[in-house]
C-alpha positions as CSV (number, residue, x, y, z in Angstrom):
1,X,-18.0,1.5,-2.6
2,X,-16.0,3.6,0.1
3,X,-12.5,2.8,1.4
4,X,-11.8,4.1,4.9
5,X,-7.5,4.8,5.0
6,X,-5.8,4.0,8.1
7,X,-2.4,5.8,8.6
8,X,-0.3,5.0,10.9
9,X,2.8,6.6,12.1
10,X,5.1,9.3,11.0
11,X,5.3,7.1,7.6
12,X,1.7,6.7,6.9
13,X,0.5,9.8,8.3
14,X,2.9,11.6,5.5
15,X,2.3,9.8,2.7
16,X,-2.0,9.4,3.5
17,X,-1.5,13.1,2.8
18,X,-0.1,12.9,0.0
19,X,-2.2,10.1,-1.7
20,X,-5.3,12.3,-0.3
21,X,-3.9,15.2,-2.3
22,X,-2.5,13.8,-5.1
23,X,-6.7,12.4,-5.6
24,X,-8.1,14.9,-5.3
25,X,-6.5,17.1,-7.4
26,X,-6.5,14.6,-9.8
27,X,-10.4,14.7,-9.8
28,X,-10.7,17.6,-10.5
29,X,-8.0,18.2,-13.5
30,X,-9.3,19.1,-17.0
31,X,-11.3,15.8,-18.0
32,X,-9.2,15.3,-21.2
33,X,-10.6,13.2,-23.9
34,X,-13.3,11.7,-22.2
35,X,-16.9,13.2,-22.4
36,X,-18.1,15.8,-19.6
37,X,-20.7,12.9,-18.1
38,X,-17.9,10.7,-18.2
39,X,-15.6,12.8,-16.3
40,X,-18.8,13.4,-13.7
41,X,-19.2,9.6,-13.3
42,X,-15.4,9.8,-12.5
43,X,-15.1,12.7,-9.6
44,X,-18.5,10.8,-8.5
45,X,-16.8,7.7,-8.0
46,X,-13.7,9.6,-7.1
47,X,-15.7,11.0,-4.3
48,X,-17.5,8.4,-2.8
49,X,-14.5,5.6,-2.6
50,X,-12.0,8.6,-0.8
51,X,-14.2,11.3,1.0
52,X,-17.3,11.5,2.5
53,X,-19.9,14.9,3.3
54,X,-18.6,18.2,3.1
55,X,-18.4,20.6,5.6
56,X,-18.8,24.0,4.5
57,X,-17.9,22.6,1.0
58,X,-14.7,21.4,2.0
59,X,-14.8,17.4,1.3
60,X,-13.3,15.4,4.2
61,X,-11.0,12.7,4.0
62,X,-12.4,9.0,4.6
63,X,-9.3,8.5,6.9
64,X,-8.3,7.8,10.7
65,X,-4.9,9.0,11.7
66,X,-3.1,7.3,14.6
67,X,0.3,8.0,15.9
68,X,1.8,7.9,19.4
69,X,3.0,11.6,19.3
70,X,1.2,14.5,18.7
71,X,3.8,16.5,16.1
72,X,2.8,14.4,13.2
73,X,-0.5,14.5,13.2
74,X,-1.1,18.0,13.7
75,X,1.3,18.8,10.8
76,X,-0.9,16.8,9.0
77,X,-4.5,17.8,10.1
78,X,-2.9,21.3,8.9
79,X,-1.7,20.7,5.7
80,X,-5.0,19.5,4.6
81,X,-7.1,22.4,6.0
82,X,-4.4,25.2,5.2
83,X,-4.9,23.7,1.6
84,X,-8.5,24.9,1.5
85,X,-9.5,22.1,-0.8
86,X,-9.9,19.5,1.2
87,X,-9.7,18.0,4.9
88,X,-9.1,15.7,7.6
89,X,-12.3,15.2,10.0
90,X,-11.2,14.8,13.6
91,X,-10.7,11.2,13.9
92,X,-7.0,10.9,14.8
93,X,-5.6,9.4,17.9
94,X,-2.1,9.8,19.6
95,X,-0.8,8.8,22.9
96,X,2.6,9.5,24.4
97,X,4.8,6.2,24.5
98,X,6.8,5.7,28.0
99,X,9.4,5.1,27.9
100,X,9.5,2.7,25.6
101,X,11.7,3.5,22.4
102,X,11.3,2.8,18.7
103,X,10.3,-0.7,19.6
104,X,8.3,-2.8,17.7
105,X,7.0,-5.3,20.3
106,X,6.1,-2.3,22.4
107,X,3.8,-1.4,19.6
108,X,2.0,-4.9,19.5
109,X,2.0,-6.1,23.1
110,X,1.6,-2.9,24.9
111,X,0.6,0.3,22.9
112,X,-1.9,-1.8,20.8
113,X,-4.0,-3.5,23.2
114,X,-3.8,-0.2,25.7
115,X,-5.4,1.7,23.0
116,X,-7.4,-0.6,21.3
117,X,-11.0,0.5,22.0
118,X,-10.3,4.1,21.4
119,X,-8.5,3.8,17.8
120,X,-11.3,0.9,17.0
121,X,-13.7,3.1,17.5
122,X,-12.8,6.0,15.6
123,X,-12.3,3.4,13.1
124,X,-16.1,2.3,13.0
125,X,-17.4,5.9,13.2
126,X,-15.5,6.1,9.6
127,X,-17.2,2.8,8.7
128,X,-20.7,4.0,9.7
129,X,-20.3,7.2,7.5
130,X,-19.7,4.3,4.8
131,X,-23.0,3.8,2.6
132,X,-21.5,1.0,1.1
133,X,-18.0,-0.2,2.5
134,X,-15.4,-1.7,0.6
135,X,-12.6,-2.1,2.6
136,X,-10.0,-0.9,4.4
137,X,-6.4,0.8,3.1
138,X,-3.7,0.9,6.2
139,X,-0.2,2.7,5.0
140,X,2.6,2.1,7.2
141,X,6.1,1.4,7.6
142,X,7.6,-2.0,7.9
143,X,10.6,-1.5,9.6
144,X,9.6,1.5,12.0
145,X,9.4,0.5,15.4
146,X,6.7,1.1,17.8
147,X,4.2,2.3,14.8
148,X,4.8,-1.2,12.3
149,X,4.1,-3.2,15.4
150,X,1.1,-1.0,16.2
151,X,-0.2,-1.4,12.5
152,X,0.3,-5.5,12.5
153,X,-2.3,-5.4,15.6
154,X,-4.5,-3.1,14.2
155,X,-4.9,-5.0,11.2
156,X,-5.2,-8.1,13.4
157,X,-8.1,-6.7,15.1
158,X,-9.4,-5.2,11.6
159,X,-9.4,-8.8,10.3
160,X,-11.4,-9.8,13.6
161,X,-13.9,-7.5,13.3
162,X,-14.9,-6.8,9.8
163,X,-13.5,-10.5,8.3
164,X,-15.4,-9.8,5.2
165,X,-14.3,-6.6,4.2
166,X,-11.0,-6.3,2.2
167,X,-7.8,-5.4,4.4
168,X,-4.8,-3.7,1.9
169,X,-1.6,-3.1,3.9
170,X,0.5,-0.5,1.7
171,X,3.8,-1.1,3.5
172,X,7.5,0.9,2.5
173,X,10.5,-1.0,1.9
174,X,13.0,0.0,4.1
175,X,16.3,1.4,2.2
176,X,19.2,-1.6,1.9
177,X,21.7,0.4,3.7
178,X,19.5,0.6,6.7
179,X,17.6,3.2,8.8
180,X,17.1,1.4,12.3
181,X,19.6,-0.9,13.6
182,X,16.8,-3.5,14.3
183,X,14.9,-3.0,11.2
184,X,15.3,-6.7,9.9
185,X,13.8,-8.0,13.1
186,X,10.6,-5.5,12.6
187,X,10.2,-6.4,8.8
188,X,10.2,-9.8,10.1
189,X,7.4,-9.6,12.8
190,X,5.6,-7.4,10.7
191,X,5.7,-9.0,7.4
192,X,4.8,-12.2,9.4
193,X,1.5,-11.0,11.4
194,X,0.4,-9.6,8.1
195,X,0.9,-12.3,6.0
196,X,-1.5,-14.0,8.7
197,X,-4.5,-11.1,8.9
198,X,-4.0,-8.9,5.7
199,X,-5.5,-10.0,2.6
200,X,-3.3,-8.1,0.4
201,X,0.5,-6.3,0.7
202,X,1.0,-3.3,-1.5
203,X,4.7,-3.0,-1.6
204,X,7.0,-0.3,-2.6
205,X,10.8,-0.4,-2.3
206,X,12.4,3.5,-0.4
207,X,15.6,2.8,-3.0
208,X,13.5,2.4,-5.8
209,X,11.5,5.2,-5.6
210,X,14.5,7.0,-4.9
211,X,16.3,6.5,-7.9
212,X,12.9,7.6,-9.5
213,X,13.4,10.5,-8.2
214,X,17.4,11.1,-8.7
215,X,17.3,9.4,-12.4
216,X,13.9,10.0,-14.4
217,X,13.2,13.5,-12.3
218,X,17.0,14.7,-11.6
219,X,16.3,16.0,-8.0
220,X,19.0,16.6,-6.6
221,X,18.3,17.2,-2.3
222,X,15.6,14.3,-2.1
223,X,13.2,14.5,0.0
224,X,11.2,12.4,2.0
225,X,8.0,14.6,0.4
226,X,9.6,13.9,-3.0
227,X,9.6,10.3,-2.4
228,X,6.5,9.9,-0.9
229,X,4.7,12.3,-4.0
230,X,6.1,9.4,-6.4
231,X,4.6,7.2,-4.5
232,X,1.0,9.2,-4.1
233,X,1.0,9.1,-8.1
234,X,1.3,5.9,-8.6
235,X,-0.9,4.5,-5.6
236,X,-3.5,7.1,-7.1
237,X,-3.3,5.6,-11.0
238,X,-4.0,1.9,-9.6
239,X,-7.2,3.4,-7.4
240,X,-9.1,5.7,-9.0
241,X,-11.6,4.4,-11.3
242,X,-11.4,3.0,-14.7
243,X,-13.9,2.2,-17.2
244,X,-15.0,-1.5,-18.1
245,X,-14.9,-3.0,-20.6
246,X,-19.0,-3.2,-20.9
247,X,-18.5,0.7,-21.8
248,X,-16.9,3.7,-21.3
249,X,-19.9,5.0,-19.0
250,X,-19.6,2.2,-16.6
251,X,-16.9,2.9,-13.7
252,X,-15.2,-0.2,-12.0
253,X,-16.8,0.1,-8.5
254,X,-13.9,-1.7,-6.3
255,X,-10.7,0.1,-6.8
256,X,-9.3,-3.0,-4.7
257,X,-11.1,-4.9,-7.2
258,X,-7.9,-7.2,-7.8
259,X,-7.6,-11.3,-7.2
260,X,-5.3,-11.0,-4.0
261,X,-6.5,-14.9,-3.1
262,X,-2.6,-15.6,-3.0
263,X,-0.6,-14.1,-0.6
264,X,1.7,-11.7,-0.2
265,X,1.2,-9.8,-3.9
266,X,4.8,-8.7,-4.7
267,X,5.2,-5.7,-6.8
268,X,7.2,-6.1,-10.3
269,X,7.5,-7.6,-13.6
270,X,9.1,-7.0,-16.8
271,X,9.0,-4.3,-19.7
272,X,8.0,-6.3,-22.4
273,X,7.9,-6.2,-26.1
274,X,6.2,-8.1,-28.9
275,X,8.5,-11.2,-29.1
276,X,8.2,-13.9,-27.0
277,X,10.3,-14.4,-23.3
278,X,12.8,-16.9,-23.1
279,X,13.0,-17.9,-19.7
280,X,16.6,-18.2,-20.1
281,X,16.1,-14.4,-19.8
282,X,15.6,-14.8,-15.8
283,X,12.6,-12.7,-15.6
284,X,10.3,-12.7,-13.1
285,X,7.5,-15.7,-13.0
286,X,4.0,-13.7,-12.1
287,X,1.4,-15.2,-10.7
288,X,-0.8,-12.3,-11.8
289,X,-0.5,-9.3,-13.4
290,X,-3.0,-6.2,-14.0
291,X,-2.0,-3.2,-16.4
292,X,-3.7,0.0,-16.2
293,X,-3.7,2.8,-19.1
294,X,-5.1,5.6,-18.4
295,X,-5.1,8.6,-21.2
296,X,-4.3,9.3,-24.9
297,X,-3.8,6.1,-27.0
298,X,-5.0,3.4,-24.6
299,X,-7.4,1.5,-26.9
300,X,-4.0,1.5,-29.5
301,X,-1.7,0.1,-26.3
302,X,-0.1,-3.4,-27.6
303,X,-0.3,-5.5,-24.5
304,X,0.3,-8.7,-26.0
305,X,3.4,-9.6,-24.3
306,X,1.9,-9.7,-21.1
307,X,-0.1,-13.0,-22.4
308,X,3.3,-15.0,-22.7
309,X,3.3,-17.8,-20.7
310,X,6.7,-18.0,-20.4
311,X,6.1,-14.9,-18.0
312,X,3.7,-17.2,-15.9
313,X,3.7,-20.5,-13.6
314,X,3.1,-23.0,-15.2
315,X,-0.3,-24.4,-13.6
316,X,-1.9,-20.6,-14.8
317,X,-2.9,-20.1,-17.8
318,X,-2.4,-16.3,-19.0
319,X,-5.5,-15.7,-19.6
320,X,-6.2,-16.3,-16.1
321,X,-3.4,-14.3,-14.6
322,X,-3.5,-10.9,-16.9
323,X,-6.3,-8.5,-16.4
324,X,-6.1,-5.0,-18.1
325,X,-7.9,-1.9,-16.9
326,X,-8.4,0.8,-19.9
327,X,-9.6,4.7,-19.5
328,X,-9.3,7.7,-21.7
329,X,-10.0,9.9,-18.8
330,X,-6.0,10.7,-18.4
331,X,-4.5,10.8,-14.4
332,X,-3.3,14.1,-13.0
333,X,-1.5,16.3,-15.5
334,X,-0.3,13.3,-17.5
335,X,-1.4,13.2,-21.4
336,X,-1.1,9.1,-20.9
337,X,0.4,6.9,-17.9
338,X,0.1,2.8,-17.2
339,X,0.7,1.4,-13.8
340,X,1.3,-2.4,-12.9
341,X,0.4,-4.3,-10.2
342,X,2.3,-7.7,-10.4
343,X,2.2,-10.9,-8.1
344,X,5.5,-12.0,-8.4
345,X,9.0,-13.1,-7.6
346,X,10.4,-9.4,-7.6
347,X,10.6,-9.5,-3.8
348,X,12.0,-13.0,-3.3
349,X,15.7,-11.8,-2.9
350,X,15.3,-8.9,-0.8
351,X,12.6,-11.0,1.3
352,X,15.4,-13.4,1.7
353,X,17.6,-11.1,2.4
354,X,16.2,-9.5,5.3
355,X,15.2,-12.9,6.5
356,X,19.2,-13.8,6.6
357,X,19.9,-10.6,8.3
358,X,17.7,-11.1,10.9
359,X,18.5,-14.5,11.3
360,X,22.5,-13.8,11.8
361,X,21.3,-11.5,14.3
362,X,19.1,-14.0,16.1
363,X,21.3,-16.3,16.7
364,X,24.4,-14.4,18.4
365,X,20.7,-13.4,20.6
366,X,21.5,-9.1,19.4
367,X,18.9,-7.1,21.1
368,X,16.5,-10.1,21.5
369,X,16.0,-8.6,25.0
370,X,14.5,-5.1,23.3
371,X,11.4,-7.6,22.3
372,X,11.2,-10.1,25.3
373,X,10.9,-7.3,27.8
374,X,7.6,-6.5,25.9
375,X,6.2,-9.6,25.6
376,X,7.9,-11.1,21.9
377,X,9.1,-14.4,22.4
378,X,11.7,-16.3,20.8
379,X,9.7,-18.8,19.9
380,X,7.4,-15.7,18.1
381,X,10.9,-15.2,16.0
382,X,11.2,-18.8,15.1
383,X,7.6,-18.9,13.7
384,X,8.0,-15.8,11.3
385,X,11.4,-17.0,10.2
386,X,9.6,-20.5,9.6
387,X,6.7,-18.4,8.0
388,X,8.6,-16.2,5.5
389,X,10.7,-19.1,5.0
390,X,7.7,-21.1,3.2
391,X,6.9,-17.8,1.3
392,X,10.2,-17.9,-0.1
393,X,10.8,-20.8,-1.5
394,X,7.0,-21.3,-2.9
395,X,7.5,-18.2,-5.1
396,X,10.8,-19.9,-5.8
397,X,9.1,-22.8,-7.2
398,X,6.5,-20.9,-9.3
């Protein structure tokens, strides 16, 4: 089963690379303690989800690049090739914005349906080099401008056109101090059209991975490639394969292989030990959450506090919400690593948050015009403030 990776902007194009990179040269690490087939059924799998044939023995990424400059995604393209390991086919699309600013409704009402055919159909030429297609993986920003609004109607037309194939949004948190002036009123739109057409949201948090970065790896100048290689790590231990639990030479064939039937998954749950949760503790109710171990030790791994129901809502029962993922083929360079993927109440405050935000600016009417000139509405506002809204307070009530 094949993904095909849309990245979109000066975000997604930067941290596709990454991801790309950071799976590749996972495949082909030292297979650790798993057998030599094993490791073979893994760059196999590896292989076929994230590239397709090779050109001169190069494998080429299973990935269409879209951004309204150029810069970007030549820096990109480059990157890859200079690398010499693997590459980027040609399927990338940019086109000059006019005018227009970092604008979000520019992205959706004007840029988006303007290029729609073009950027569609480098999307299906990826899709017909697809034996087998799984679904579709589209990293972008959330609070960027022009390229967030861009990526909410691509996914639109996404969900349009292949409805029964698996649309993952990977979106970035912006930082809490701010980056954009507007950025509230973009995470808004965008968290709002997505809710609508995606059927999963990937979140990560830019201040958390940056205290990843300044606390567990002391870098001091953080980069934006710093960040963004924390974040290829651990997108890359949730996707590549793992074994089932039939037996060790069986690889899971859908890396998005995950229950995402209640929307939008939320990243986040607690370190837990053996004792039980009080509630009392204020952690956060899951409505599901899947470990992976990957490495030494993962058949030994006590997972047994996951099962609490205290950590669920109460109409699940734990065995229903907690799925585990197990391989002894270890990830990258690591002797042992777990991820989590949690459907939770982690986001609920900052969601509300931002909601607030935008809504203090909405009503003193603060650069409604940037989005009415373009085709946003106020009553489109009103309807993803009612939206996210409802999201909040039903993982509230979990």
């Amino acid at each position: 089963m094949s993904i095909v990776t849309v990245q979109l902007g000066q975000c997604g194009n930067q941290i596709g690379f990454e991801v790309f990179d950071a799976l590749f040269s996972d495949s082909h690490c030292p297979q650790g303690l798993c057998s030599k087939r094993e490791n073979e059924a893994y760059q196999a799998s590896c292989k076929e989800r994230f590239f397709s044939e090779e050109e001169n023995g190069v494998p080429i990424a299973r990935a269409v690049l879209v951004d309204m400059e150029p810069k970007v995604i030549n820096q990109t393209l480059s990157k890859a090739a200079q690398s010499g390991r693997w590459k980027y086919g040609q399927r990338s699309c940019f086109c000059q914005k006019q005018g227009s600013g970092n604008n979000w409704a520019y992205g959706y009402s004007v840029h988006g349906p303007r290029h729609e055919e073009s950027i569609m159909n480098l999307i299906q030429k990826e899709v017909e080099k697809c034996d087998s297609l799984s679904g579709f993986f589209i990293i972008m920003s959330m609070a960027g401008g022009t390229g967030s609004g861009l990526g909410a109607f691509i996914t639109r037309n996404l969900q349009d056109q292949y409805s029964n194939s698996l649309k993952m949004n990977h979106i970035i948190w912006p930082y809490g101090t701010g980056e954009v002036i507007v950025q509230n009123y973009n995470s808004i739109l965008t968290l709002s059209h997505l809710y609508r057409s995606s059927d999963a949201l990937l979140v990560h948090e830019n201040d958390a991975l940056h205290k990843i970065c300044a606390k567990l790896m002391n870098i001091k100048q953080i980069s934006f490639r710093d960040i963004n290689q924390v974040l290829a790590h651990q997108l890359g231990s949730v996707f590549q394969p793992t074994y089932s639990e039939e037996g060790s030479s069986h690889y899971r064939r859908n890396p998005l292989g995950i229950d995402w039937q209640v929307r939008p998954p939320l990243s986040g749950a607690p370190t837990l030990g053996k004792m039980s949760v009080n509630r009392n503790l204020h952690f956060n109710t899951s409505l599901a959450n899947l470990v992976i171990l990957r490495g030494k030790e993962v058949h030994s791994a006590d997972l047994g506090g996951f099962k609490d129901p205290a950590l669920y809502t109460s109409w699940l029962e734990p065995d229903n919400a907690f799925n585990m993922w197990k391989t002894q083929r270890a990830f990258n360079k690591y002797e042992k690593s777990a991820a989590l993927v949690s459907n939770s109440q982690f986001l609920v405050k900052p969601l509300d948050m931002i909601v607030g935000k935008a809504w203090n600016m909405f009503a003193s009417k603060a650069y409604i015009h940037q989005y009415t000139k373009f085709g946003i509405e106020e009553e489109d506002f009103l309807d993803s403030f009612t939206l996210l809204e409802q999201v909040v307070a039903s993982y509230r009530n979990l």
